[in-house]
N, CA, C and O atoms as a DFTB+ gen file, in Angstrom:
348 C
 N C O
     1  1       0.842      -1.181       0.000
     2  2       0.000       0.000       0.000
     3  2       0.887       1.245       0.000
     4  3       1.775       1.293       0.852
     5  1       0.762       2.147      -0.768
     6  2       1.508       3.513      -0.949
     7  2       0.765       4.379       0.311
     8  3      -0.379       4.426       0.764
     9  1       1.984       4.999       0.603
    10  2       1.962       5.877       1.310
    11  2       1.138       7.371       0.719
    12  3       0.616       7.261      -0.390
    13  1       1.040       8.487       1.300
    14  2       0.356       9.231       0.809
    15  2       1.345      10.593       0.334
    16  3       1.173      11.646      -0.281
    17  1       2.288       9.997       0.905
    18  2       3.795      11.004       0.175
    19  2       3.864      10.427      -1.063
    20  3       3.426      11.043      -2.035
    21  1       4.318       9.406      -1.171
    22  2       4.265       8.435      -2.766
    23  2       3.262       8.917      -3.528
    24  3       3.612       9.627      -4.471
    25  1       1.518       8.624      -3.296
    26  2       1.041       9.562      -3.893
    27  2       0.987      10.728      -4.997
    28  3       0.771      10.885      -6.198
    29  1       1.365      11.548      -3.670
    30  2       1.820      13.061      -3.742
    31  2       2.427      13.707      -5.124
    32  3       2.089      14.545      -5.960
    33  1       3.909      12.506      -4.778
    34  2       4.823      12.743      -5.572
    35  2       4.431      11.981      -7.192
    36  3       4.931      12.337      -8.259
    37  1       3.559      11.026      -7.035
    38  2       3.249      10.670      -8.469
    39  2       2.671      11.310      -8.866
    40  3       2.791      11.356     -10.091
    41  1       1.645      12.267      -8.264
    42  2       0.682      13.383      -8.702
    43  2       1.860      14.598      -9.117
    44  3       1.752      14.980     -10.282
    45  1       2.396      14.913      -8.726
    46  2       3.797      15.909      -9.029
    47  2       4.047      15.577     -10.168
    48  3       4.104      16.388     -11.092
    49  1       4.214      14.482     -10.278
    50  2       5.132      14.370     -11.552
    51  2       4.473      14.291     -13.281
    52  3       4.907      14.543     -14.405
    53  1       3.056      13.734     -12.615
    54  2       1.819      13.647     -13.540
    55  2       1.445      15.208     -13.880
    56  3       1.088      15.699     -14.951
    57  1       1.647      15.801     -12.634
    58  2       1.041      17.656     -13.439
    59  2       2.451      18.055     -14.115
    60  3       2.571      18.504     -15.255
    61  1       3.157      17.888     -13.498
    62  2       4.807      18.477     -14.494
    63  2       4.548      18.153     -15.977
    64  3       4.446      19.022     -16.844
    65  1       4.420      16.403     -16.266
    66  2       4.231      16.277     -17.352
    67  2       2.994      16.937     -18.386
    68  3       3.082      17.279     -19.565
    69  1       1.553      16.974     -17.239
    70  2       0.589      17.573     -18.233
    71  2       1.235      19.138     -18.553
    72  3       1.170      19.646     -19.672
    73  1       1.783      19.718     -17.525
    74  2       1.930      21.287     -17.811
    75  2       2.684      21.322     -18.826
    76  3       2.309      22.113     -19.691
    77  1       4.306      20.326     -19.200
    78  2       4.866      20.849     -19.860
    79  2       4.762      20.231     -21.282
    80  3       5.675      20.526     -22.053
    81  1       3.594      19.263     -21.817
    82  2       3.317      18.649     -22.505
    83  2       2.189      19.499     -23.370
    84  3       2.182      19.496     -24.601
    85  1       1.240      20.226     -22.562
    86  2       0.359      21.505     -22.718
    87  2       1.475      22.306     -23.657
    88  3       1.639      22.123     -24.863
    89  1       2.164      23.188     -22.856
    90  2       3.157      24.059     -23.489
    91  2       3.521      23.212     -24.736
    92  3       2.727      23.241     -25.676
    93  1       4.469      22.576     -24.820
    94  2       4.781      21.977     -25.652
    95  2       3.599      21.912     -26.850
    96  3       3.877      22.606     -27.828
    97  1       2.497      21.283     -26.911
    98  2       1.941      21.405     -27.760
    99  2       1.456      22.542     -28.537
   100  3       1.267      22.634     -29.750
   101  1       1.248      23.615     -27.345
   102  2       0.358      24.940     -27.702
   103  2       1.306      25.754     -28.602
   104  3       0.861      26.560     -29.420
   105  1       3.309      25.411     -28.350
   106  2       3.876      25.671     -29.131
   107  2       4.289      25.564     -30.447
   108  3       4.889      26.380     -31.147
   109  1       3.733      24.013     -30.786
   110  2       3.991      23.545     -32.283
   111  2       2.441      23.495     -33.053
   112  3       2.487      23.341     -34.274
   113  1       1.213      23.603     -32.485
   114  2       0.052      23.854     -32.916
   115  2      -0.500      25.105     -33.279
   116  3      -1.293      25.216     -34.214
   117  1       0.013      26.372     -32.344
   118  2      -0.130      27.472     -32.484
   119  2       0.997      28.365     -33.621
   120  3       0.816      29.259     -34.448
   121  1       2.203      27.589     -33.151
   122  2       3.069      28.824     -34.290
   123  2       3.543      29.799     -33.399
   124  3       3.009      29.824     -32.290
   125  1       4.383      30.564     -33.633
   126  2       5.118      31.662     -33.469
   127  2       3.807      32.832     -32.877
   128  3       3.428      33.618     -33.745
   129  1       3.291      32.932     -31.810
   130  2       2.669      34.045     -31.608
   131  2       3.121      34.534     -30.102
   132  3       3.745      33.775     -29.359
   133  1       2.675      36.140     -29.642
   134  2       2.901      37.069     -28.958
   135  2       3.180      36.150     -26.949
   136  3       2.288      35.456     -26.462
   137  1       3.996      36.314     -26.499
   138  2       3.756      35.248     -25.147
   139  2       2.559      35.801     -24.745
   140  3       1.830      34.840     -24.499
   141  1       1.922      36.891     -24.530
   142  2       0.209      36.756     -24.117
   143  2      -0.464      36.300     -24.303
   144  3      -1.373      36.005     -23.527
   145  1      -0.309      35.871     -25.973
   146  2      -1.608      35.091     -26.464
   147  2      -1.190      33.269     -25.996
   148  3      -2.061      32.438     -25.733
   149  1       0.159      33.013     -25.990
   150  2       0.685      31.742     -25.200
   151  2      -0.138      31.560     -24.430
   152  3      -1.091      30.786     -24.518
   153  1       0.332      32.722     -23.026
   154  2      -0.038      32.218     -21.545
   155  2      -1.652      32.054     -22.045
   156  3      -2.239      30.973     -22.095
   157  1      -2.159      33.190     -22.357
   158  2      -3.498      32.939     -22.453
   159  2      -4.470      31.589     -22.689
   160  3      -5.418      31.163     -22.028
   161  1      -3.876      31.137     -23.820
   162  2      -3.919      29.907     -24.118
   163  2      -3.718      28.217     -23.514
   164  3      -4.279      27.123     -23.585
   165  1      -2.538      28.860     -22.902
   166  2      -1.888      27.476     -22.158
   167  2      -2.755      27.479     -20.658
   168  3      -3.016      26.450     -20.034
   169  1      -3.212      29.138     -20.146
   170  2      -4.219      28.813     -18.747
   171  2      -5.313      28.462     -19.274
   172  3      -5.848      29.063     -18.343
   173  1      -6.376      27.983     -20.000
   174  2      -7.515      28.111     -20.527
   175  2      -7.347      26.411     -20.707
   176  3      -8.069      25.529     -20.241
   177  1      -6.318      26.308     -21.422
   178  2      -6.091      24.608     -21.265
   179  2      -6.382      24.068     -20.382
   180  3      -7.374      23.375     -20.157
   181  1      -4.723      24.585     -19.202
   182  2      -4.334      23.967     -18.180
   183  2      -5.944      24.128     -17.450
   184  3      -6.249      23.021     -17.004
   185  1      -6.769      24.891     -17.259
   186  2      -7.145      25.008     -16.609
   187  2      -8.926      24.173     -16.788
   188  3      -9.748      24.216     -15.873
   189  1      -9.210      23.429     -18.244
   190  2      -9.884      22.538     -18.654
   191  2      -9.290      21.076     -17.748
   192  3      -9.774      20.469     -16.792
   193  1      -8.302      20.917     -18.381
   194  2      -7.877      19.396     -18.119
   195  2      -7.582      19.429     -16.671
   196  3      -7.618      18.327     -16.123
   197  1      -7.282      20.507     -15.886
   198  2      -7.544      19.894     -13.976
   199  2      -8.489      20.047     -13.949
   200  3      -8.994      19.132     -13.300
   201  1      -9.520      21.015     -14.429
   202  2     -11.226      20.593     -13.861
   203  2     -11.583      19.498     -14.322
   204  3     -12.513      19.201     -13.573
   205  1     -11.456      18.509     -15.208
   206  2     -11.280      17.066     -15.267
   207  2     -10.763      16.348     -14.836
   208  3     -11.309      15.271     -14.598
   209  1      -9.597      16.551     -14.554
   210  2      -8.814      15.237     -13.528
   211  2      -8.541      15.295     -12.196
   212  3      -8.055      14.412     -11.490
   213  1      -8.978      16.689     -11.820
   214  2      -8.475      16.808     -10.260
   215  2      -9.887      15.795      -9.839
   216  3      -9.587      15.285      -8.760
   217  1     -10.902      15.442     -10.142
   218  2     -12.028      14.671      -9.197
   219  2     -11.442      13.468      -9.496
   220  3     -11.820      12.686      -8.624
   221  1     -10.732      12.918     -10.254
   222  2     -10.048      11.717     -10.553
   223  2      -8.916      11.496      -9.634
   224  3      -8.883      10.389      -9.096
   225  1      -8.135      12.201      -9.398
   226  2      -7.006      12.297      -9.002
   227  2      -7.600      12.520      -7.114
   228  3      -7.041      12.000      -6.148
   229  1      -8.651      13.288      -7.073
   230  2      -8.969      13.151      -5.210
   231  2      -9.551      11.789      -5.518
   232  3      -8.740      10.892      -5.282
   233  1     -10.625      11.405      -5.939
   234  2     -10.796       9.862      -5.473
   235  2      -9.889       8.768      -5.406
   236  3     -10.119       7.830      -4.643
   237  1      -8.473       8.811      -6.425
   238  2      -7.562       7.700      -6.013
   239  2      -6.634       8.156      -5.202
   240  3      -5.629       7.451      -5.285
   241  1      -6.505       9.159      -4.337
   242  2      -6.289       9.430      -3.321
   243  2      -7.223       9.117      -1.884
   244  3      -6.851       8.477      -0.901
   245  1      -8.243       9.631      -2.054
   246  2      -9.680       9.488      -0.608
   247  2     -10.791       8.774      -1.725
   248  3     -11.593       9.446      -2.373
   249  1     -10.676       7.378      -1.805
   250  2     -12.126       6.658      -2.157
   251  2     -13.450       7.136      -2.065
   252  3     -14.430       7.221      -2.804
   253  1     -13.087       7.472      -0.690
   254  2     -14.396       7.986      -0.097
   255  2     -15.096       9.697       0.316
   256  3     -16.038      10.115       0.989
   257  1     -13.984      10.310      -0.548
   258  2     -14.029      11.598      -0.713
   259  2     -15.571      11.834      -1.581
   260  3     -15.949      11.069      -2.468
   261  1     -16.311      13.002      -1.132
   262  2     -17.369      13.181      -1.899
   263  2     -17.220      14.208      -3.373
   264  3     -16.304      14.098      -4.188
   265  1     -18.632      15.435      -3.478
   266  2     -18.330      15.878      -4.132
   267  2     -18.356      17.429      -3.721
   268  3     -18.497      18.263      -4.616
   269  1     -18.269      17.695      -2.837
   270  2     -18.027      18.199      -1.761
   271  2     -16.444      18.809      -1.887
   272  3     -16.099      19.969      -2.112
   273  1     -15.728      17.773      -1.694
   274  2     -14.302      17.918      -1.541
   275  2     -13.762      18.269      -3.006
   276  3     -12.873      19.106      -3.160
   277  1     -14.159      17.803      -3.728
   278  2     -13.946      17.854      -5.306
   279  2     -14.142      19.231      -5.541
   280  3     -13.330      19.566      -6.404
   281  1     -14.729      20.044      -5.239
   282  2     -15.433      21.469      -5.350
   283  2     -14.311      22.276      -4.299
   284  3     -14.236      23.500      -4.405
   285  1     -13.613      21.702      -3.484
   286  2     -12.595      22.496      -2.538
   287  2     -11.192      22.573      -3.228
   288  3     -10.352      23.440      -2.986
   289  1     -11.012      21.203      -4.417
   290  2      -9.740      21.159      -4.632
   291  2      -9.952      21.754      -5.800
   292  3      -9.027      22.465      -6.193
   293  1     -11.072      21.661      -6.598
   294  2     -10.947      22.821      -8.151
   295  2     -10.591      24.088      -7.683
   296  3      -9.583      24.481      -8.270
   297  1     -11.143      25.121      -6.616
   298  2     -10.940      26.606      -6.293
   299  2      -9.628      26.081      -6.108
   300  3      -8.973      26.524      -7.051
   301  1      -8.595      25.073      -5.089
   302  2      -7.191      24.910      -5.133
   303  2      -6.715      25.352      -6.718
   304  3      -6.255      26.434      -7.084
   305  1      -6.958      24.280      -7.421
   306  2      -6.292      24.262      -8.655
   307  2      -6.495      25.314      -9.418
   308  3      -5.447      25.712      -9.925
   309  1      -7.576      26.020      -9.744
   310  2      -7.712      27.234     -10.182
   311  2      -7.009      28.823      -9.938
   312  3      -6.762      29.745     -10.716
   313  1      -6.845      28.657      -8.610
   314  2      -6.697      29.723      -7.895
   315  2      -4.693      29.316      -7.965
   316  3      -3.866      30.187      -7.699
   317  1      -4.425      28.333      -8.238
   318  2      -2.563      27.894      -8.492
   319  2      -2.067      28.216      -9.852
   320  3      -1.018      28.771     -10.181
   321  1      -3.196      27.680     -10.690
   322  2      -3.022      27.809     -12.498
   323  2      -2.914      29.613     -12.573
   324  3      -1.847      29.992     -13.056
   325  1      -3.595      30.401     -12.281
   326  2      -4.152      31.701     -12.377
   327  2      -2.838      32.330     -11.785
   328  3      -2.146      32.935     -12.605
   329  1      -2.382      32.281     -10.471
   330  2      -1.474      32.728      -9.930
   331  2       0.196      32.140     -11.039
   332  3       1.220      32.823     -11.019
   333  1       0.114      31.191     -11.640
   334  2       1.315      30.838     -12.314
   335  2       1.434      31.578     -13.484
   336  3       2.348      32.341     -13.796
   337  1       0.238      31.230     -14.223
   338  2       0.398      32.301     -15.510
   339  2       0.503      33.512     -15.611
   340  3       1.412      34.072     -16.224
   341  1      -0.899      34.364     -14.709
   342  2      -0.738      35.449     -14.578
   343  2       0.824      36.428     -13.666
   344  3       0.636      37.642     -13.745
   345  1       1.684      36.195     -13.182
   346  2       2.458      36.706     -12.809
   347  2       4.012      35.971     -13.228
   348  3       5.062      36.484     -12.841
């Protein structure tokens, strides 16, 4: 049974890859444009695909997590994506 550091850290490594896999794409799909219209782009993503997987990602963490909790960790993730791009 994994610990909840183990976890953690597989979840770490799973957003590293979505973030820089995002970028990556938005760079060879989009073309050469202004970094505003980038970031713009890449938060609007990033910020689709965790409102999809973060309820995935709390239940194989807490089974028994509701939806409740799911609604505590999107404002998390939202409120992290927003603060990264924007500044």
């Amino acid at each position: 049974m994994k610990t909840l550091i183990e976890k953690l850290n597989q979840i770490k490594g799973f957003l590293y890859m979505l973030i820089t896999g995002t970028w990556y794409f938005l760079q060879g799909v989009i073309g050469i444009v202004t970094k505003k219209k980038i970031k713009e782009h890449s938060a609007l993503i990033t910020v689709v695909v965790l409102f999809f997987v973060s309820a995935k990602v709390l239940r194989w963490i807490d089974p028994t997590a509701g939806v409740f909790d799911a609604g505590v960790l999107q404002v998390i993730n939202l409120t992290l994506v927003k603060y990264a791009v924007y500044t």
